[in-house]
PQR file with spaces between the fields and no chain letter, atoms N, CA, C, O and H, PARSE charges and radii, in Angstrom:
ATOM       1  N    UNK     1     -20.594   16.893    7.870 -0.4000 1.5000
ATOM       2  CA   UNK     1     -19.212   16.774    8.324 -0.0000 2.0000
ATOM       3  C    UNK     1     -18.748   15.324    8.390  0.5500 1.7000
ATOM       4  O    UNK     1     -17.638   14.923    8.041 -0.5500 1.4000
ATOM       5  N    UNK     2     -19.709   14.617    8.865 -0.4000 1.5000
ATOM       6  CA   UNK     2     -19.165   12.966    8.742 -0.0000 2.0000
ATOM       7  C    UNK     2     -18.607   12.736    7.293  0.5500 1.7000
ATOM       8  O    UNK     2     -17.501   12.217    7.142 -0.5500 1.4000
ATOM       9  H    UNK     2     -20.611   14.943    9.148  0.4000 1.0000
ATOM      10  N    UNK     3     -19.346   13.109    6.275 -0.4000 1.5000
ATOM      11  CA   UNK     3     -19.223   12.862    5.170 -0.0000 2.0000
ATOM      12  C    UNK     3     -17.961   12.729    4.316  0.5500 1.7000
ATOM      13  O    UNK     3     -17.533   11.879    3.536 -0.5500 1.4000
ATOM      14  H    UNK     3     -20.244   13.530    6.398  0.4000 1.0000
ATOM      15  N    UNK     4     -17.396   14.310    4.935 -0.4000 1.5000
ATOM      16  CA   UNK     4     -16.217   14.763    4.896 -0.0000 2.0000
ATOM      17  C    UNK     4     -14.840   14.425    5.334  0.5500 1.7000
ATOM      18  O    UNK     4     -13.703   14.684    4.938 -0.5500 1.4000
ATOM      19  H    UNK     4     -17.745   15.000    5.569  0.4000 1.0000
ATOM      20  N    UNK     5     -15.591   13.470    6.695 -0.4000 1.5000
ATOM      21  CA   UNK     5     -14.305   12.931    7.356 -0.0000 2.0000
ATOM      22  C    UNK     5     -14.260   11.605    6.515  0.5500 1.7000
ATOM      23  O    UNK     5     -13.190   11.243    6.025 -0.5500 1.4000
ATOM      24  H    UNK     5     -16.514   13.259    7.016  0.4000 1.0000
ATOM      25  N    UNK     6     -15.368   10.903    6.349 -0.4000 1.5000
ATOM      26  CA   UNK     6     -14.958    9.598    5.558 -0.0000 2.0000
ATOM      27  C    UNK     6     -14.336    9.919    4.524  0.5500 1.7000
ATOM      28  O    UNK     6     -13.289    9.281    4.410 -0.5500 1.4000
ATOM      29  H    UNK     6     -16.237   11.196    6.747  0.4000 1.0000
ATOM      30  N    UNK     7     -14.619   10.966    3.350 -0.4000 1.5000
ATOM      31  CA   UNK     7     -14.213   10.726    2.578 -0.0000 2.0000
ATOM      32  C    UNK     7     -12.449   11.189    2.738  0.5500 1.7000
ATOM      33  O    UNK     7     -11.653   10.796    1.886 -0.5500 1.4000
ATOM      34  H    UNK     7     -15.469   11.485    3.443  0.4000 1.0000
ATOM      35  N    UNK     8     -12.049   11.944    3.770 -0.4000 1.5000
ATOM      36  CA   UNK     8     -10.830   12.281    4.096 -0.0000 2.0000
ATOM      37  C    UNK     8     -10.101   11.195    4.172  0.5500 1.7000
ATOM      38  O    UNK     8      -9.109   10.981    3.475 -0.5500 1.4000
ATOM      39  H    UNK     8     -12.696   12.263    4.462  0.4000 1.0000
ATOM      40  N    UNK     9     -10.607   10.362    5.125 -0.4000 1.5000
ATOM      41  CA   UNK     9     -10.341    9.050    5.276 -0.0000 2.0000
ATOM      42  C    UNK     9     -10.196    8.093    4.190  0.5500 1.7000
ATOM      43  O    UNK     9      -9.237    7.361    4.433 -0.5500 1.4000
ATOM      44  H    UNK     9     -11.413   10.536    5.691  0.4000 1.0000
ATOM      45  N    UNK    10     -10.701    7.839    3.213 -0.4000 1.5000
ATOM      46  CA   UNK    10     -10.878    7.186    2.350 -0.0000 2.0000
ATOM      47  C    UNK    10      -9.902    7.561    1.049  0.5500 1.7000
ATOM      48  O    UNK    10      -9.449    6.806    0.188 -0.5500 1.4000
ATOM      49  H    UNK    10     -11.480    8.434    3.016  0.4000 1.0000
ATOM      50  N    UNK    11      -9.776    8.717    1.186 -0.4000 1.5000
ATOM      51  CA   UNK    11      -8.563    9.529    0.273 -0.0000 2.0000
ATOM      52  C    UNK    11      -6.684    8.868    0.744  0.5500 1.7000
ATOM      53  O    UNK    11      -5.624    8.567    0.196 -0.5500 1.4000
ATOM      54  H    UNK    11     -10.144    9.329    1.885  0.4000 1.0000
ATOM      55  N    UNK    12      -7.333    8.959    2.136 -0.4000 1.5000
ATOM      56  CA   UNK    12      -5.662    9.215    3.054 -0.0000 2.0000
ATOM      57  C    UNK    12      -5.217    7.527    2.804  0.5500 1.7000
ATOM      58  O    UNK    12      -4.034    7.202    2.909 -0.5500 1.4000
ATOM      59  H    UNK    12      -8.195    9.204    2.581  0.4000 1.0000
ATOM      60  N    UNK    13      -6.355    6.447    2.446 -0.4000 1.5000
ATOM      61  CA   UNK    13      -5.715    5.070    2.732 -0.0000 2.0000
ATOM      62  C    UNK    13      -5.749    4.389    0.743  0.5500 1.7000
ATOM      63  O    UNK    13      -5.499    3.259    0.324 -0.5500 1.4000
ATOM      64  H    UNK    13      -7.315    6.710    2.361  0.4000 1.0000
ATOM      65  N    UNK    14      -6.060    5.341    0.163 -0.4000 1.5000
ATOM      66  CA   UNK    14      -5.954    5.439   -1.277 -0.0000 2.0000
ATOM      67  C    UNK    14      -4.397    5.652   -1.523  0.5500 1.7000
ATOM      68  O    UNK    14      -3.592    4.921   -2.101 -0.5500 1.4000
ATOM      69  H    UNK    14      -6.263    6.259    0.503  0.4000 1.0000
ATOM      70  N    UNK    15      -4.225    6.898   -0.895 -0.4000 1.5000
ATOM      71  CA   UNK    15      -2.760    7.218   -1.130 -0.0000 2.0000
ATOM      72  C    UNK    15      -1.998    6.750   -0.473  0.5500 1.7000
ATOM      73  O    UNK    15      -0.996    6.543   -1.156 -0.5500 1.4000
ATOM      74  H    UNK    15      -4.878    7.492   -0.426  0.4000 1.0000
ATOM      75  N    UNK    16      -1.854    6.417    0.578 -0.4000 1.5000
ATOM      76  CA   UNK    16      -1.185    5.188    1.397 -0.0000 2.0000
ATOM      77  C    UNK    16      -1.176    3.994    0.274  0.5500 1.7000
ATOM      78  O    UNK    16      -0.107    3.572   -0.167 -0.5500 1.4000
ATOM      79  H    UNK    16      -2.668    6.585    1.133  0.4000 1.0000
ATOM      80  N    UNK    17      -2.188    3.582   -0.071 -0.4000 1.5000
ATOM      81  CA   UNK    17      -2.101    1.983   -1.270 -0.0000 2.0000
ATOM      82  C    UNK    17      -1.252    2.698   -2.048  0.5500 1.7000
ATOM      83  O    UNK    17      -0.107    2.255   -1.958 -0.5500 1.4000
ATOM      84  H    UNK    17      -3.057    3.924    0.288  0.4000 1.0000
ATOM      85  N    UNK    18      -1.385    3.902   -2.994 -0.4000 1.5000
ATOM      86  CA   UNK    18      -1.056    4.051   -4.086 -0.0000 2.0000
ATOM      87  C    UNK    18       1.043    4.215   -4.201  0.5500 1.7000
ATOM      88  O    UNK    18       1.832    3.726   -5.010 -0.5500 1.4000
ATOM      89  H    UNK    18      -2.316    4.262   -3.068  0.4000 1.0000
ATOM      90  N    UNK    19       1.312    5.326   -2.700 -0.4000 1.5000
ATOM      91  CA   UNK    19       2.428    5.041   -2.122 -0.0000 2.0000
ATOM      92  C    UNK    19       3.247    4.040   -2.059  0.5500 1.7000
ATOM      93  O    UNK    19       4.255    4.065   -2.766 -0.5500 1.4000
ATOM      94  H    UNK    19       0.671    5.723   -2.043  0.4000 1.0000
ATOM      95  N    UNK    20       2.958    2.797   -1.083 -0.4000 1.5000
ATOM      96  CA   UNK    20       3.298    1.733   -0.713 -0.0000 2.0000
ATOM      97  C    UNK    20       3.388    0.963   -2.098  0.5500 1.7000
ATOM      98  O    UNK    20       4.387    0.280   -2.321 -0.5500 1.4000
ATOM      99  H    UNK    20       2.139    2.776   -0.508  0.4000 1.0000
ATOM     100  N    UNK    21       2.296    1.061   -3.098 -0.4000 1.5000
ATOM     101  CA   UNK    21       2.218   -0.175   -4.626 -0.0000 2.0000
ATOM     102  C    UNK    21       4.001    0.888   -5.596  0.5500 1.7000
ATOM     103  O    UNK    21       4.628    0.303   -6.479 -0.5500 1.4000
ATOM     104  H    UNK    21       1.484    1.616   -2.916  0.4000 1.0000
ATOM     105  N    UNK    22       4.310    2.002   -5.240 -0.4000 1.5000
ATOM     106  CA   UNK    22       4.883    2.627   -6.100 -0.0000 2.0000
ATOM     107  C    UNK    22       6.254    2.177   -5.228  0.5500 1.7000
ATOM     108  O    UNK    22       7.330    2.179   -5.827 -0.5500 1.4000
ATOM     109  H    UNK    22       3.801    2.478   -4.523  0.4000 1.0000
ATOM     110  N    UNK    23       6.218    1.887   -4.158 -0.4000 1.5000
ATOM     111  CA   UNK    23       7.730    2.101   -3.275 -0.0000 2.0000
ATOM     112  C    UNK    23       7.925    0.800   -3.436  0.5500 1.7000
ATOM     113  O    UNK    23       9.024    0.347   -3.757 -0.5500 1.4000
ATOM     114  H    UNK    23       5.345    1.886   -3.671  0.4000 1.0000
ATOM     115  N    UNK    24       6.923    0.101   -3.239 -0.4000 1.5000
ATOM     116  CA   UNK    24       7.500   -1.855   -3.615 -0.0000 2.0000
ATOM     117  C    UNK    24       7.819   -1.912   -5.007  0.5500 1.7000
ATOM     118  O    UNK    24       8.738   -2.625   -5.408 -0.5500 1.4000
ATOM     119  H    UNK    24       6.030    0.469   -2.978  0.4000 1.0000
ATOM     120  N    UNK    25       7.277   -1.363   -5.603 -0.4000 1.5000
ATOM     121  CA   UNK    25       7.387   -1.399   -7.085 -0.0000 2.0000
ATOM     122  C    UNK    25       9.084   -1.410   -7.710  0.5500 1.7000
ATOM     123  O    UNK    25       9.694   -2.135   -8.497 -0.5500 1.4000
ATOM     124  H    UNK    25       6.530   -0.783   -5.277  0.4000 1.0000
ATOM     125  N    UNK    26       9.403   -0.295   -6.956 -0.4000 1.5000
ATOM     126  CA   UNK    26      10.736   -0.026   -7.225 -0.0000 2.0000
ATOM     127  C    UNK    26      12.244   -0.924   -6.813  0.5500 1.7000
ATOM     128  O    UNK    26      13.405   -0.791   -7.198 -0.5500 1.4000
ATOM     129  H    UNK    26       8.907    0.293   -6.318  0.4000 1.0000
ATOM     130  N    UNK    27      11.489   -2.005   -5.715 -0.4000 1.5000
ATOM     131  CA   UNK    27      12.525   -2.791   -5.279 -0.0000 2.0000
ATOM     132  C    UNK    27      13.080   -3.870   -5.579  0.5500 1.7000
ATOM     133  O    UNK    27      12.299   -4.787   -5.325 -0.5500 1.4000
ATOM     134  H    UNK    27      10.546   -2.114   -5.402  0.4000 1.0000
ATOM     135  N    UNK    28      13.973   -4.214   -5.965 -0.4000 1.5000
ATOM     136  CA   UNK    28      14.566   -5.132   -6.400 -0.0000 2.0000
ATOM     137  C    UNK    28      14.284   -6.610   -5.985  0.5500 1.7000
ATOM     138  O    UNK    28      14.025   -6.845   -4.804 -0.5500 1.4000
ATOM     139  H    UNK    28      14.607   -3.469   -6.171  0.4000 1.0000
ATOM     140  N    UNK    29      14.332   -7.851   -7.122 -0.4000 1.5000
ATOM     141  CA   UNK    29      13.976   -8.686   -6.420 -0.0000 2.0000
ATOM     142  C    UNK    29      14.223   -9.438   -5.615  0.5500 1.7000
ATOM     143  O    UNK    29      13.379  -10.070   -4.980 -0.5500 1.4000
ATOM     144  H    UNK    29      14.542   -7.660   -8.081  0.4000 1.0000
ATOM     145  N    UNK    30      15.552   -9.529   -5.469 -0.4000 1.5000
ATOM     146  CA   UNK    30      16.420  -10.107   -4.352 -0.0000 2.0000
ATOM     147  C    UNK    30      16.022   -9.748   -2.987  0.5500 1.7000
ATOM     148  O    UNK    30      15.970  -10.531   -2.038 -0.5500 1.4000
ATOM     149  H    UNK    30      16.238   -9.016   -5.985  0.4000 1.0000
ATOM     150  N    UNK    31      15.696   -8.261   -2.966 -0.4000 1.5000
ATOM     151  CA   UNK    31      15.257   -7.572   -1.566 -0.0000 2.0000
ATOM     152  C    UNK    31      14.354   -8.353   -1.216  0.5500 1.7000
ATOM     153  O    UNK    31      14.481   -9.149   -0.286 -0.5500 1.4000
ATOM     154  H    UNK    31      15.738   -7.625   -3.737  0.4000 1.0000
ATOM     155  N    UNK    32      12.855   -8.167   -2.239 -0.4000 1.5000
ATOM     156  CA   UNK    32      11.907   -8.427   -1.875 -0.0000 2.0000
ATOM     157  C    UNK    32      11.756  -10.072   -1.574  0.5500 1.7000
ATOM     158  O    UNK    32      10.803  -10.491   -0.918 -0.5500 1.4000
ATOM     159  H    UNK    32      12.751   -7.520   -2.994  0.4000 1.0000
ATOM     160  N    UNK    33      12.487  -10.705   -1.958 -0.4000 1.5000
ATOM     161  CA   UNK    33      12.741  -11.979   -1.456 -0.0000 2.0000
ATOM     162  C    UNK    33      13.317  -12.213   -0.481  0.5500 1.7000
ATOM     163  O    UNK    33      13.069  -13.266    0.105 -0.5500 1.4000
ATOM     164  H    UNK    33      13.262  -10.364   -2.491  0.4000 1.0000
ATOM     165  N    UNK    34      14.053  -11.526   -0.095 -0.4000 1.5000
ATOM     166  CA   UNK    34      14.796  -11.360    1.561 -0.0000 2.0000
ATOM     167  C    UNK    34      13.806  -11.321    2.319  0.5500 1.7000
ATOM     168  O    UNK    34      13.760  -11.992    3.350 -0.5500 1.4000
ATOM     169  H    UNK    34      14.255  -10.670   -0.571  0.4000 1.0000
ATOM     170  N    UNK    35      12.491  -10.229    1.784 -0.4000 1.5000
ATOM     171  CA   UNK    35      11.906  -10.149    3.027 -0.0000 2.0000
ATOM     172  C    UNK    35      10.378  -11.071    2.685  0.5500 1.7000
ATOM     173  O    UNK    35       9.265  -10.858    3.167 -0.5500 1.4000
ATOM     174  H    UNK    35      12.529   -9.684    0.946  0.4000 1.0000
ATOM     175  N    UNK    36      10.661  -11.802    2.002 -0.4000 1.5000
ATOM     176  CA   UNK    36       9.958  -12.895    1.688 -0.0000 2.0000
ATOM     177  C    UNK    36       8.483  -12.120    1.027  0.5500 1.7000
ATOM     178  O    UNK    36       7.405  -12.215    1.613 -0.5500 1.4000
ATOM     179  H    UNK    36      11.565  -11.975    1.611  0.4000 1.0000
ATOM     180  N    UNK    37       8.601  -11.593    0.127 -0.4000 1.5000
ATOM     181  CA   UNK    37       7.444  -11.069   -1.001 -0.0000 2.0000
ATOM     182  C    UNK    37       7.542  -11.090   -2.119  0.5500 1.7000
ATOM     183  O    UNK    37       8.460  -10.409   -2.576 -0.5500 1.4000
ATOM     184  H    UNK    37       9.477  -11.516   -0.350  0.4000 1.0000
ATOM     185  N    UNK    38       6.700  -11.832   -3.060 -0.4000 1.5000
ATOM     186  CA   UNK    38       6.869  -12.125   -4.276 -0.0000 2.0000
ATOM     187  C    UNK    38       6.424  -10.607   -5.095  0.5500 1.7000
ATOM     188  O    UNK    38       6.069   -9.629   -4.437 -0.5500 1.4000
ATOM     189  H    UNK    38       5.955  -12.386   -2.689  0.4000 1.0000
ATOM     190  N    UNK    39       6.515  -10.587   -6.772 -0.4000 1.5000
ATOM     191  CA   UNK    39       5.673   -9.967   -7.230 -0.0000 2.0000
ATOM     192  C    UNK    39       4.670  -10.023   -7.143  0.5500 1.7000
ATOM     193  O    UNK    39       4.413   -8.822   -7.062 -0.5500 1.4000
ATOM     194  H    UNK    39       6.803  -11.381   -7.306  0.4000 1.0000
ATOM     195  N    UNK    40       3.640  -10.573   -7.076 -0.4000 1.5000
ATOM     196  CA   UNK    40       2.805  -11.114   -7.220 -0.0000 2.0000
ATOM     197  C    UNK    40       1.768  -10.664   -6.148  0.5500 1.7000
ATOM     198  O    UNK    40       0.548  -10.529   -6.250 -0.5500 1.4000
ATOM     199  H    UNK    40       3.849  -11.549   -7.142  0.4000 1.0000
ATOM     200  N    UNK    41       2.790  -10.429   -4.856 -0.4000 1.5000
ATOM     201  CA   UNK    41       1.640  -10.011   -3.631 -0.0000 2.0000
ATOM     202  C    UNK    41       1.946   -8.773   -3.689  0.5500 1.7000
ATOM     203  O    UNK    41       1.056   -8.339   -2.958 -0.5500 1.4000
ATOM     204  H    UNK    41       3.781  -10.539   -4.773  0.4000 1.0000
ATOM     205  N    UNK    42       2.592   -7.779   -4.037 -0.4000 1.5000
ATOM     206  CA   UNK    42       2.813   -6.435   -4.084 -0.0000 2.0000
ATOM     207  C    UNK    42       0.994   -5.920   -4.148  0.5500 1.7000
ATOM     208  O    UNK    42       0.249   -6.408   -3.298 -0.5500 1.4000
ATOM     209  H    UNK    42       3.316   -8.132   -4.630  0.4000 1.0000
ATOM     210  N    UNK    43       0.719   -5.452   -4.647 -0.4000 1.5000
ATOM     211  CA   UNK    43      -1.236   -5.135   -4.714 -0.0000 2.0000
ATOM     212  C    UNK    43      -1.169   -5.785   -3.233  0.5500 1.7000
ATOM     213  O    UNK    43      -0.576   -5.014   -2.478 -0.5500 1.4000
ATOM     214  H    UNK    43       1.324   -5.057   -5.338  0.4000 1.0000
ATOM     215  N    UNK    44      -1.570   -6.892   -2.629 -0.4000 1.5000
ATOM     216  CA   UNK    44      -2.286   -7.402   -1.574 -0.0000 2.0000
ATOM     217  C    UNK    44      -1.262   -6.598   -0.487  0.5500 1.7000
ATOM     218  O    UNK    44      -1.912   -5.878    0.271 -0.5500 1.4000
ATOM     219  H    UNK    44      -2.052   -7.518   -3.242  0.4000 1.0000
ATOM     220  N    UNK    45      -0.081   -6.573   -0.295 -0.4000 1.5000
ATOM     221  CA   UNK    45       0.957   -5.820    0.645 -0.0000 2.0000
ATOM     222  C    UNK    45       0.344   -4.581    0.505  0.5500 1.7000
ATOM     223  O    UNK    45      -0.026   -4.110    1.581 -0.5500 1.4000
ATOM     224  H    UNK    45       0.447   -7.158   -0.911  0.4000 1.0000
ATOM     225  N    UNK    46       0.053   -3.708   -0.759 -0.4000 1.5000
ATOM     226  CA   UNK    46       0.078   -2.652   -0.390 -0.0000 2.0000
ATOM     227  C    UNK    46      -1.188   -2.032    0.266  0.5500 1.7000
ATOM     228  O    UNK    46      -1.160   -1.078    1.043 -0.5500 1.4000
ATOM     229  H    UNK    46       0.353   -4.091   -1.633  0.4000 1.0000
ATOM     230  N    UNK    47      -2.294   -2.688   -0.142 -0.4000 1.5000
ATOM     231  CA   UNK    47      -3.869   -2.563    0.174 -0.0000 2.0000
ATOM     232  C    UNK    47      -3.617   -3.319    1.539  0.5500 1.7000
ATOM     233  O    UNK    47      -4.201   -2.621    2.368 -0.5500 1.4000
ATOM     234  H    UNK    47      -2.318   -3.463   -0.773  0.4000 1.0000
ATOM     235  N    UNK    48      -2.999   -4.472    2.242 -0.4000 1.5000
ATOM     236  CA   UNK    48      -2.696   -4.220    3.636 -0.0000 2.0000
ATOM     237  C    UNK    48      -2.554   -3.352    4.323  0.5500 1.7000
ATOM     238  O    UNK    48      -3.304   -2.883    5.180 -0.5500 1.4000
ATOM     239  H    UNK    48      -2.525   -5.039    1.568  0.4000 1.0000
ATOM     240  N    UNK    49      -0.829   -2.855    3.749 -0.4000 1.5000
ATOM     241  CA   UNK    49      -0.580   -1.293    4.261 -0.0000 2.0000
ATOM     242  C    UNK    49      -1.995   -0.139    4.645  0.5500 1.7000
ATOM     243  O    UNK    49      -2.253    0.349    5.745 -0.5500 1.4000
ATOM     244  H    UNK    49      -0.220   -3.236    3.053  0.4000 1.0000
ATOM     245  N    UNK    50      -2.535    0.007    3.697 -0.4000 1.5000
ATOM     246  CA   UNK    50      -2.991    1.359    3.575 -0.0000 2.0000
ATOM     247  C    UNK    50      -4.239    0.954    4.753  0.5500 1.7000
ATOM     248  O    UNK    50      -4.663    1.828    5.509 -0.5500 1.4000
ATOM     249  H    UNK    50      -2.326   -0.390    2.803  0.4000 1.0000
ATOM     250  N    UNK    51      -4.740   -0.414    4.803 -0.4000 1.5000
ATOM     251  CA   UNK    51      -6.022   -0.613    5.945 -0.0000 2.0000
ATOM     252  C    UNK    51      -5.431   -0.506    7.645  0.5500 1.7000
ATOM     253  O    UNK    51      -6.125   -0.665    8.648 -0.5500 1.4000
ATOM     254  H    UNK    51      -4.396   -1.124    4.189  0.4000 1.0000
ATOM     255  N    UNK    52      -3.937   -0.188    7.597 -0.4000 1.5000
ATOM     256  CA   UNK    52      -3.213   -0.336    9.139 -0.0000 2.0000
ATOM     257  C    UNK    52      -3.434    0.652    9.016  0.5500 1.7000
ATOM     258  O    UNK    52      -4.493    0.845    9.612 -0.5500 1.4000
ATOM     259  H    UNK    52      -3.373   -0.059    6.782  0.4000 1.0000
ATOM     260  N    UNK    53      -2.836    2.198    8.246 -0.4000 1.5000
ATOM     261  CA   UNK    53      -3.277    3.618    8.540 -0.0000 2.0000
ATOM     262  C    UNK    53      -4.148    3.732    9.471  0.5500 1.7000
ATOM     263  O    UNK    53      -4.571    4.844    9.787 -0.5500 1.4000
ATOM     264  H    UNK    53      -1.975    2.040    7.761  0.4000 1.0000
């Protein structure tokens, strides 16, 4: 059962990254400069995201 929960776990902050890399993806760059994020850190933002889950 541990096994199961990690890997639950490990699924749930996959799709959280994969989420978050697809929703930044889509934003314009002006936004993302508003809120002070380059292209460039999109990957590192989103693999943030998914380790707060």
């Amino acid at each position: 059962m541990i096994m199961l929960d990690e890997l639950r776990r490990r699924f749930a902050r996959w799709r959280a990254y994969r989420q978050t890399l697809a929703s930044l993806r889509h934003v314009p760059d002006s936004t993302l400069a508003d809120a002070g994020i380059s292209r460039e850190e999109i990957r590192e933002r989103a693999r943030h995201a998914s380790l707060r889950g």
